[in-house]
C-alpha positions in Angstrom: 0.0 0.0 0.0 1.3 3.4 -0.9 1.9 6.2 1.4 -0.5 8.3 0.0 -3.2 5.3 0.1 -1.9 4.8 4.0 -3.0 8.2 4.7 -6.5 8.3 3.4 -7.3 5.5 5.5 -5.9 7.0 8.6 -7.6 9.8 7.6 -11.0 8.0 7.4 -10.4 5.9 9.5 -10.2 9.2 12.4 -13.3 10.7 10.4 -15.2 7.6 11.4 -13.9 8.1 14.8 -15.0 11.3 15.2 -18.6 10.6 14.2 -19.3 8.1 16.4 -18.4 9.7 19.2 -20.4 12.6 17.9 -23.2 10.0 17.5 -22.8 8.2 21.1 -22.5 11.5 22.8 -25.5 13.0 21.4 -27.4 10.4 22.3 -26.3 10.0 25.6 -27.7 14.2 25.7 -31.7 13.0 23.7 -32.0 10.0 26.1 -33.0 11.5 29.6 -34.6 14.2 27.3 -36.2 11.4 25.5 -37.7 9.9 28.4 -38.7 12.7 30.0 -40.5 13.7 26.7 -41.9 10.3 26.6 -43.4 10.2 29.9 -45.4 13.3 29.8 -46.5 12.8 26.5 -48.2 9.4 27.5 -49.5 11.2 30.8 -51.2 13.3 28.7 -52.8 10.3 26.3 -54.0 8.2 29.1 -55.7 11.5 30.7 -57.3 11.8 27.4 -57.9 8.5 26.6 -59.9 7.4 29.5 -61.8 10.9 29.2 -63.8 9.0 26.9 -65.1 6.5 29.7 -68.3 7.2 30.7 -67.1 8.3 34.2 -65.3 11.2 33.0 -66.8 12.1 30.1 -69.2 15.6 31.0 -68.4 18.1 34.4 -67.5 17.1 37.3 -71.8 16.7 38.5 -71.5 13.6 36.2 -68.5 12.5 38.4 -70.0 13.2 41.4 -72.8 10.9 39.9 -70.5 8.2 39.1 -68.7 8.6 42.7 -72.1 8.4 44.5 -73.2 5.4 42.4 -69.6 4.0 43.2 -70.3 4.5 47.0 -73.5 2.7 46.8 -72.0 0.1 45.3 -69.5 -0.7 48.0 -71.6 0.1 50.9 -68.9 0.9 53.0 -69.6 3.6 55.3 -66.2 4.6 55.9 -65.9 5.5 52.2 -68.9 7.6 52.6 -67.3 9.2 55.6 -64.5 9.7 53.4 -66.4 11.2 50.6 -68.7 13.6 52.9 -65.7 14.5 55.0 -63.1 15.7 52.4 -64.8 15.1 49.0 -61.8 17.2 47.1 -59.7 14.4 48.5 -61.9 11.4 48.0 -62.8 12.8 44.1 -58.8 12.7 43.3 -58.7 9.2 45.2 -61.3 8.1 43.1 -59.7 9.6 39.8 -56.2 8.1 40.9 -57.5 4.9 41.2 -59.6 4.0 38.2 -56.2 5.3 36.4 -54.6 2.8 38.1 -57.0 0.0 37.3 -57.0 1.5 33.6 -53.3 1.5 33.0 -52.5 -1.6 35.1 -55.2 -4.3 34.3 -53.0 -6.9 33.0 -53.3 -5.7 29.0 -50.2 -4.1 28.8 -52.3 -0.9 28.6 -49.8 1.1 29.7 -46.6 -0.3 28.0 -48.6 0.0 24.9 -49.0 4.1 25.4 -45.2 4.7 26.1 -44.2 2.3 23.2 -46.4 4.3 21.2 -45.2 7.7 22.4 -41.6 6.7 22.4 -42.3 6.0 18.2 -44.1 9.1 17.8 -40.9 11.2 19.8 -38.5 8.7 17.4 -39.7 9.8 14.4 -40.1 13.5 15.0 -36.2 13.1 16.2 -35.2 10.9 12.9 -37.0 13.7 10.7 -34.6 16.6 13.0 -32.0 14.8 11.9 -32.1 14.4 7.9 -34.1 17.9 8.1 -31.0 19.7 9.6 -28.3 17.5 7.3 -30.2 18.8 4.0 -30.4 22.4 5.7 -26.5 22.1 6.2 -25.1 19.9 3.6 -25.5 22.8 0.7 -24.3 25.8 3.1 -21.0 27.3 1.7 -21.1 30.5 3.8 -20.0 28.2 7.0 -17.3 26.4 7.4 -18.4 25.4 11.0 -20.8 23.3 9.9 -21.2 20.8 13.0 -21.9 23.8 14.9 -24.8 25.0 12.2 -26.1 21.7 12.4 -26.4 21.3 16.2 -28.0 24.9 15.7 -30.6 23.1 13.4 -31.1 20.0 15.0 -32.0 22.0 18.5 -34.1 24.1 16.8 -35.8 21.6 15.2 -36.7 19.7 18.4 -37.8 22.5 20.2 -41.1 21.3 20.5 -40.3 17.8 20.4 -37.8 17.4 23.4 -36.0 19.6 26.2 -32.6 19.7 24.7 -30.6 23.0 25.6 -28.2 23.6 22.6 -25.6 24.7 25.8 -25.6 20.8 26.6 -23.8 20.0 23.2 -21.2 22.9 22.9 -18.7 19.5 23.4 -19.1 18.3 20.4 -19.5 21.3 18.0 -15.9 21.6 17.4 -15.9 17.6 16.2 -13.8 17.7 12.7 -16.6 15.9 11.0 -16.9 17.2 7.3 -19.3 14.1 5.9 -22.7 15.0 7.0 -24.6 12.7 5.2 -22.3 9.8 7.1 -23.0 11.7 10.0 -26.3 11.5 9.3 -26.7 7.8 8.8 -24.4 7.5 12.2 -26.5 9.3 14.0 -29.5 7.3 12.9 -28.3 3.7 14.0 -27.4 5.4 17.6 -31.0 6.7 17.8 -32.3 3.0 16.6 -30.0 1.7 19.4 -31.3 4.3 22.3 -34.9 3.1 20.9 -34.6 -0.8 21.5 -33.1 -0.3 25.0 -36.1 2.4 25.8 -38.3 0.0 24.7 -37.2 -2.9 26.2 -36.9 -0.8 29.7 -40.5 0.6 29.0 -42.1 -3.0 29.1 -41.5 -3.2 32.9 -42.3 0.4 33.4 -45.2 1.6 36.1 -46.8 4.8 37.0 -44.5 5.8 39.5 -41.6 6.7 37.1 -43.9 9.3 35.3 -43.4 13.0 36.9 -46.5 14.7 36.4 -49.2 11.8 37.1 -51.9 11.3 34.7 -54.3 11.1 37.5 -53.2 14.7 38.1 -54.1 16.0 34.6 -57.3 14.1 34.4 -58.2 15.9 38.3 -57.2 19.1 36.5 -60.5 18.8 34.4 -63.0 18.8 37.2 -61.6 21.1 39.5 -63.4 24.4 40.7 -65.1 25.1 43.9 -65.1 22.7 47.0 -66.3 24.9 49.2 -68.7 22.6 51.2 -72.6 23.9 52.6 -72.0 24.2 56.8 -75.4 22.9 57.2 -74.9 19.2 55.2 -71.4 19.4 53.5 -72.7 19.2 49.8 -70.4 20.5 47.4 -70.8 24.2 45.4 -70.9 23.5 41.6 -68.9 26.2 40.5 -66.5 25.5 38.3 -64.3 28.4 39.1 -62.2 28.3 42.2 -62.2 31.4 44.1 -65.2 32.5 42.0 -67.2 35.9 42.5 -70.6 35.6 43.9 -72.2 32.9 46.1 -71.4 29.8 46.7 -74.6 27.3 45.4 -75.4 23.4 45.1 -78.3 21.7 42.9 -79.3 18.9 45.5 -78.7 19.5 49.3 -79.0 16.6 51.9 -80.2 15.6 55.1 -78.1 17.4 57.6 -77.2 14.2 59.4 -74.8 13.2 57.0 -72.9 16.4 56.9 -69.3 15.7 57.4 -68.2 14.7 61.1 -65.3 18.4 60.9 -68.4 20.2 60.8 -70.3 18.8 63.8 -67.9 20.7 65.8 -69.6 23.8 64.4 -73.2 23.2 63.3 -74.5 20.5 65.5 -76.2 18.0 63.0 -78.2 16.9 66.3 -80.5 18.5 68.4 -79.7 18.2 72.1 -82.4 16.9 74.2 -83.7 15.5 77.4 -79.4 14.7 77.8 -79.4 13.0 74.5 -78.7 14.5 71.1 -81.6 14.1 68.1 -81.0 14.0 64.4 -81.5 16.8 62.3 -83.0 14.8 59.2 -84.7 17.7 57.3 -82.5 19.0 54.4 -81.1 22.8 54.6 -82.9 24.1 51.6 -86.2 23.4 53.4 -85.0 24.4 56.5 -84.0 27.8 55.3 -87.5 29.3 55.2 -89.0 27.2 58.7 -89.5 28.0 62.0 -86.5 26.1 62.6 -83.3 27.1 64.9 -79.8 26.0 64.8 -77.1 26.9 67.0 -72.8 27.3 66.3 -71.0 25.4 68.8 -72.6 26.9 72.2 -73.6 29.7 71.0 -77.0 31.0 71.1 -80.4 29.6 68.8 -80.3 31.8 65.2 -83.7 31.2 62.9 -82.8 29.3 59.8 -84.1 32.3 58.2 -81.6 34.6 59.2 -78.7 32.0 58.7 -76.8 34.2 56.6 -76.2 36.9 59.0 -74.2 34.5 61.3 -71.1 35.2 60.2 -68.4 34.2 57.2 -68.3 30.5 56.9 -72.5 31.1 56.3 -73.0 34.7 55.0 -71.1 33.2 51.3 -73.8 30.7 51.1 -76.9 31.2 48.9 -79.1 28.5 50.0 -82.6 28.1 47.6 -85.9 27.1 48.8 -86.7 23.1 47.7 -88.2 21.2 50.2 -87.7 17.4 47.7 -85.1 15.6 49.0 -83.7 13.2 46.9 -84.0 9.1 47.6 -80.1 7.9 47.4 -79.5 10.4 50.6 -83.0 8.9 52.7 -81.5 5.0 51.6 -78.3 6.4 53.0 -79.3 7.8 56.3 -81.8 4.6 56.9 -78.9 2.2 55.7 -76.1 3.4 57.7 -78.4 4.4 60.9 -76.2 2.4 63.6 -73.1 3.6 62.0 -74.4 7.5 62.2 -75.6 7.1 65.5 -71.9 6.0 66.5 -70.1 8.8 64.6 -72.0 11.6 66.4 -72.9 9.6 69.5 -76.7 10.2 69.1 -79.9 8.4 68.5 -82.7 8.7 65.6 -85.6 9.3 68.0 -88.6 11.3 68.1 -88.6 14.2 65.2 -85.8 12.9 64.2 -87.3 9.4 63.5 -86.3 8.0 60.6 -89.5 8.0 58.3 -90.8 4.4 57.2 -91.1 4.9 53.9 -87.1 6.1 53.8 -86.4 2.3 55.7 -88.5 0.8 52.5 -86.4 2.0 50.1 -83.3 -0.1 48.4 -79.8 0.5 46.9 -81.7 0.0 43.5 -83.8 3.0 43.9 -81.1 5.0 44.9 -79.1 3.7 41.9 -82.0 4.5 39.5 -82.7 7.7 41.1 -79.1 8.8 40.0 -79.3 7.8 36.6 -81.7 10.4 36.1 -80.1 12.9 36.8 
């Protein structure tokens, strides 16, 4: 072999050199930036995805729907203390968990979503790639033209991954001249990082993902939780912090308001040394006879319930003396469990009604599907 022939090889054989380690360390920069991408991008299609469930489909008084046909379901009255208690809480619970049970049912359901992510993010990286080389190849103003190209490339994922051009400034002084070969290099590193994504993917669980898809999908129903102080029913505003007063559709019996509140509005009347359900609902009670009292404080007319202060005076509570079957099936259901959570005893007027011990879960379940 000739000197001259000797050369050129050396020559190429340090040009192939200096592309792979261009290669290898840009990828070792795209594959936490990969993941990363990957990850939220698949949070976002699950949250989407099961949006289409009937559950989630609608506002958030169709979840409530679906969370009160849930709790009747179980008929567990510890989840209904839960729910009446802190309902923001038990509402992201809820969400949380039929994510889980969506993602992780044994279908691969969630390996399926990165895999396709991690394809979609490939491609858009792939097309970077040859995009920037043709941008490149042809410029004869630059003579840096690893530099231009890492200029390109960046600016070309900009919306595809979080790679800082700053991260790369090691390589941009690479003697690499052949940018198709770089090109082609780069491309088989990529196809490398995208088997051993994918192969770490198919053991993958929720608990790698940063931002939680059950936290995107709870994004969609939030608004107001402000709670009514007479029987904990949720306002349906959809705007936290909103201007105005704070309103429900369908208040309850005040028995089952939530056991923090009992503190404040007794739920039971105190008599002959014994304390007596209130079973009437609030929005009937507002335009009675009827008195209530805050902690020992002095008996206030329902009437006048908004001049008691703050935690009332934001409450706009409607006349509508129908009270809806699934919260009478409750109260009779769970009697002896009530009774034990306020330490009191359905008696006298506030007996529970026979007709309300007559009814059954299926009423209740039929009353909410039409609403």
């Amino acid at each position: 072999m000739s000197f001259l022939s000797t050369l050129r090889s050396q020559i190429s054989c340090q040009g192939a050199t200096s592309v792979t380690t261009f290669a290898a360390f840009l990828c070792d920069k795209i594959e936490p930036a990969l993941c990363q991408a990957v990850y939220e991008r698949t949070a976002k299609d699950i949250a989407e995805d099961i949006q289409k469930s009937p559950d989630f489909q609608g506002s958030r008084a169709n979840l409530e729907v679906c969370i009160l046909r849930y709790l009747a379901e179980q008929e567990n009255f510890e989840y209904f203390k839960q729910y009446l208690m802190s309902p923001k809480q038990f509402c992201e619970s809820y969400i949380e968990t039929r994510v889980r049970n969506y993602c992780l049912d044994g279908s691969r359901r969630l390996g399926m979503f990165l895999e396709s992510s991690l394809d979609i993010l490939y491609q858009n990286i792939l097309s970077a790639v040859s995009l920037s080389a043709r941008i490149v190849k042809d410029r004869k103003d630059r003579e840096d033209k690893i530099s231009l190209w890492l200029d390109e490339f960046c600016r070309q994922l900009t919306e595809v991954i979080n790679l800082p051009r700053s991260d790369l400034k090691g390589i941009e002084h690479q003697e690499v001249t052949d940018i198709e070969f770089l090109s082609s290099a780069i491309g088989e590193a990529l196809e490398d990082l995208r088997a051993r994504l994918m192969k770490g993917f198919a053991g993958a669980d929720l608990s790698l993902f940063p931002r939680q898809p059950h936290t995107i999908l709870a994004e969609h129903f939030s608004g107001c939780w402000a709670q009514c102080p007479f029987c904990g029913a949720v306002c349906t505003n959809t705007m936290w912090n909103h201007d105005g007063d704070h309103q429900v559709v369908y208040h309850r019996p005040e028995v089952v308001t939530e056991f923090a509140w009992w503190k404040i509005l007794i739920p039971f009347v105190f008599k002959y040394g014994r304390y007596e359900p209130v079973i009437d609902i609030c929005s009937s009670l507002v335009v009675s006879d009827r008195r209530f009292r805050v902690g020992g404080g002095p008996w206030i007319p329902y009437k006048t319930y908004r001049n008691t202060g703050a935690l009332l005076s934001t409450w706009k509570i409607l006349h509508d003396s129908s009270m809806q079957v699934y919260w009478k099936w409750f109260v009779s259901r769970f009697r002896t469990q009530l009774e034990a959570l306020y330490n009191g005893k359905f008696h006298d007027r506030g007996r529970i009604p026979e007709a309300w011990q007559r009814i059954t879960k299926q009423e209740a379940l039929s009353e909410l599907d039409k609403r």
